[in-house]
N, C-alpha and C positions, 0 to 999 in steps of 0.2 A: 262184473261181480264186486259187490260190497266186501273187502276183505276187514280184518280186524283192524291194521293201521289204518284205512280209513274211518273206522271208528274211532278210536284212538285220538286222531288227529281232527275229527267232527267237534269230541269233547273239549279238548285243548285249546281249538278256537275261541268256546264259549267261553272256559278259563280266562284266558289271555282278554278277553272283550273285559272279563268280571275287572282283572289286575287291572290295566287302563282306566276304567270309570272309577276305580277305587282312588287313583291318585294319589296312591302312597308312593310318596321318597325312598329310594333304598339309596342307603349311603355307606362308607367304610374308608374305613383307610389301612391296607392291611395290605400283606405282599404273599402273592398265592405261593403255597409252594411245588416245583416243580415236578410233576413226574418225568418229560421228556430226560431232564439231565438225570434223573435215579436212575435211570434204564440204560441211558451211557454209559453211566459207570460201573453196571451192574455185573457179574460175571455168572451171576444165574438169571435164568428165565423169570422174569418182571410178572407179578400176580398183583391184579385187581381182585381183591376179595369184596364180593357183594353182600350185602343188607337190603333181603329181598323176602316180603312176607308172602304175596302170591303173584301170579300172573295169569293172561287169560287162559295161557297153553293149560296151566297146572292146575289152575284154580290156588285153594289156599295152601302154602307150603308150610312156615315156622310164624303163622298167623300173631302168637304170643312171644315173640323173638325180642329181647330188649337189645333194641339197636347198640348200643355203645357197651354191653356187655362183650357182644357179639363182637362189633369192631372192633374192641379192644384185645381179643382174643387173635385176630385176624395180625393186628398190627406188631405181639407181640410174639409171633410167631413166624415173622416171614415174609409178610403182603407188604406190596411195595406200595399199594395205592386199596382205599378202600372206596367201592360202589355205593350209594345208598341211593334209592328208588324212591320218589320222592311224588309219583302222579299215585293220586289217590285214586280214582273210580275203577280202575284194571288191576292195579297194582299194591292197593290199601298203605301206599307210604303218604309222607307228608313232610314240609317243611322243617319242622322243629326236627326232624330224625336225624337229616342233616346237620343241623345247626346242632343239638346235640352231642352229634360223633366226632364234627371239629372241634371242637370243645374240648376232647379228650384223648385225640389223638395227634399224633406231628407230622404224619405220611400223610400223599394228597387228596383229597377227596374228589372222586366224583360226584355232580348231579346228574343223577341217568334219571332223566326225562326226555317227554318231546317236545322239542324248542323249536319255536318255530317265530321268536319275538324279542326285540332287545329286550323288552321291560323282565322278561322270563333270565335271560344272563345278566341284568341288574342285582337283579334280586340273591340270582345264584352267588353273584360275587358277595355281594353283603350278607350269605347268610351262611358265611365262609366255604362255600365251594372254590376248587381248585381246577379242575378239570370240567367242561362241558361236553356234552355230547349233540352231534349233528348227526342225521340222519339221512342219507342220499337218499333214499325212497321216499322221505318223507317232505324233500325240497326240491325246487327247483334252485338252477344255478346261480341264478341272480339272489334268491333268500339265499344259499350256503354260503358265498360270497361275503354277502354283507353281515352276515351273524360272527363269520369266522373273525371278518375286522374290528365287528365290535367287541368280542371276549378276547383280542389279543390288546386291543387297548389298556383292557384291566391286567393286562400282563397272566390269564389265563391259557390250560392245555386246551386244546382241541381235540377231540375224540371223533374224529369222520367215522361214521360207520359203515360202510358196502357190503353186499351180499353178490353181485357180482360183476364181470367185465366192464360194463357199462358205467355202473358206478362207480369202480378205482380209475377206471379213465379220468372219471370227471374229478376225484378226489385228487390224481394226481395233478393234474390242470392245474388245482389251484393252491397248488404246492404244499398241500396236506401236510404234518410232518409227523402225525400220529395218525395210523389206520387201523380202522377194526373192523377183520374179517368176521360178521356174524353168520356161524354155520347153521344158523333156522331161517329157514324160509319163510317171510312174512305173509307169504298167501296163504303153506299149509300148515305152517307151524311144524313140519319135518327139520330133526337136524341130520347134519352129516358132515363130519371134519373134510371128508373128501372135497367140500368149499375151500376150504383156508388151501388145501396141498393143490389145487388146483389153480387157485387167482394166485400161491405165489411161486408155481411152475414158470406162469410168463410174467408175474412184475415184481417176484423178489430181490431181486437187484438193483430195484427203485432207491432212493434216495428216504428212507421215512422207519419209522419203527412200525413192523408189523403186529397186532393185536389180535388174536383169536379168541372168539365168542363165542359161546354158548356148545350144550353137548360134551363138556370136558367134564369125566369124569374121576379117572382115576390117574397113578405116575405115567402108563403106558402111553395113553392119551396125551399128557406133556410131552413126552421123550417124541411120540411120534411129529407133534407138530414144530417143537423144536427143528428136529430134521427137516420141515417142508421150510423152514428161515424164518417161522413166527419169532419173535423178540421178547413177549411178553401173552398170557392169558387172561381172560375176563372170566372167573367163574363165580354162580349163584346157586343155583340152586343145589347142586353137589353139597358145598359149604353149609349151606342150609340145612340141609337134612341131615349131616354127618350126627355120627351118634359122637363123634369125637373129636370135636373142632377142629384144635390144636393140630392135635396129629393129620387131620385132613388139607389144613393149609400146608403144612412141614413135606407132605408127599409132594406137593405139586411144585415143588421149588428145584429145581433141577439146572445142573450147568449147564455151561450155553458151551 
C-alpha cells in the first residue's frame, strides 16, 4: 500500500532531480547555532516551536500565518529552537520562510523537510538552517549515514526522527545524538504519546537527547512526557492554532 510518505518522498525526488540540473552554488560562511548544547544546559524542557501552514493529516491549518511574526512570538517567549516547514506541495512552506525567520531570530532553526540529498542540506546550511532533519522511514542506512556526515561537516544538529523499535535501533547505531520520537504514525496518520513513553521505557537511558513529536497538546501532555525521559518537544500545530500564542508556548515549558 502507497502510504503518504511515499508520496511525499515520490515528490521530493522530482524536487531534488529539479535542484541538481538547476546547478545553483549554495555557499555561506556562517556558524550554525547549537540546539544540542541549549538543551544541556537547559533546566526546562527544550521546545521546538513550529512554522507550519498545513499538512496532509490537517489539510490547511494558519494557511495566512506570517512566518517571522509567528517565530518571533515563539522565540520571545520560551522556544528553544524554532521549526519551519519548508516542502511546499503537502505542506505549502517554502524556502524564503526559512531564510526569513533566521533573519530575525538568534535560537536555532530547523529545516523540517524530507532530505533525502546533500544538495537539499547545501542549501539548508546556506539558507541559514541550523538543525536538519533525517527520517528513518524515509531512508535507508547507508543514505542516513551519509547525509548525517555531510551536515555535521557544516557543523550542523541532527534531528533523526523514529517512530519505533526498529528505527532508534538503527538511529542509535549510528550514534544519533538528537532523537525524535514522532507520535504519528506515517501509515495512518494516528497519534499517541503512548510511542514516546514506550520507545523510552527500553532506550531512555541511551546516551542522546530525547525529542517528542507530534500530538502535544497541552502543560499536561509536557509534564507527562517529561516523566517518560523526553528532553525536549516538537510542537506545531497546537502553536498554530492557539488563539494565544504567547501564552501557548509559555505553558509548554516546564522543568526538567
Amino acid at each position: 500500500m502507497t502510504t503518504i510518505l511515499d508520496k511525499i518522498m515520490e515528490k521530493k525526488r522530482e524536487e531534488v532531480s529539479l535542484l541538481k540540473q538547476a546547478g545553483l552554488s549554495y555557499t555561506a560562511d556562517r556558524t550554525p547555532v547549537s540546539f544540542y548544547d541549549r538543551v544541556i544546559a537547559s533546566k526546562t524542557m527544550a521546545l521546538i516551536a513550529e512554522v507550519k501552514r498545513a499538512s496532509p493529516s490537517k489539510g490547511d491549518i494558519n494557511i495566512g500565518v506570517n512566518p517571522v511574526e509567528q517565530a518571533s512570538t515563539y522565540a520571545e517567549n520560551g522556544a528553544d529552537a524554532v521549526s519551519v516547514l519548508t516542502d511546499t506541495p503537502f505542506f505549502k512552506g517554502t524556502m524564503d520562510d526559512l531564510k526569513s525567520v533566521k533573519e530575525n531570530i538568534s535560537i536555532p532553526v530547523l529545516n523540517k523537510d524530507f532530505i533525502m540529498d546533500e544538495v537539499q542540506i547545501d542549501r539548508a546550511y546556506a539558507s541559514g538552517g541550523d538543525i536538519i532533519l533525517l527520517i528513518a522511514a524515509a531512508l535507508n542506512d547507508e543514505e542516513m549515514h551519509r547525509l548525517y556526515r555531510h551536515s555535521k561537516e557544516y557543523g550542523l544538529d541532527v534531528l533523526v526522527e523514529v517512530h519505533d523499535e526498529a528505527e532508534m535501533e538503527r538511529a542509535l547505531k549510528m550514534e544519533a545524538n538528537i532523537i525524535g520520537i514522532n507520535n504519528r504514525d506515517l501509515r495512518t496518520f494516528e497519534t499517541s504519546l503512548t510511542t514516546t513513553e514506550r520507545l523510552l521505557r527500553s532506550y531512555g537511558k541511551e546516551n542522546a537527547i530525547f525529542v517528542s513529536e507530534s500530538g502535544i497538546k497541552t502543560q499536561e501532555d509536557a509534564i507527562r512526557l517529561k516523566e517518560a525521559g523526553a528532553k525536549a518537544l516538537l510542537v506545531g500545530e497546537t502553536l498554530m492554532r492557539a488563539g494565544n500564542v504567547a501564552e501557548a508556548v509559555r505553558s509548554l515549558k516546564v522543568d526538567l
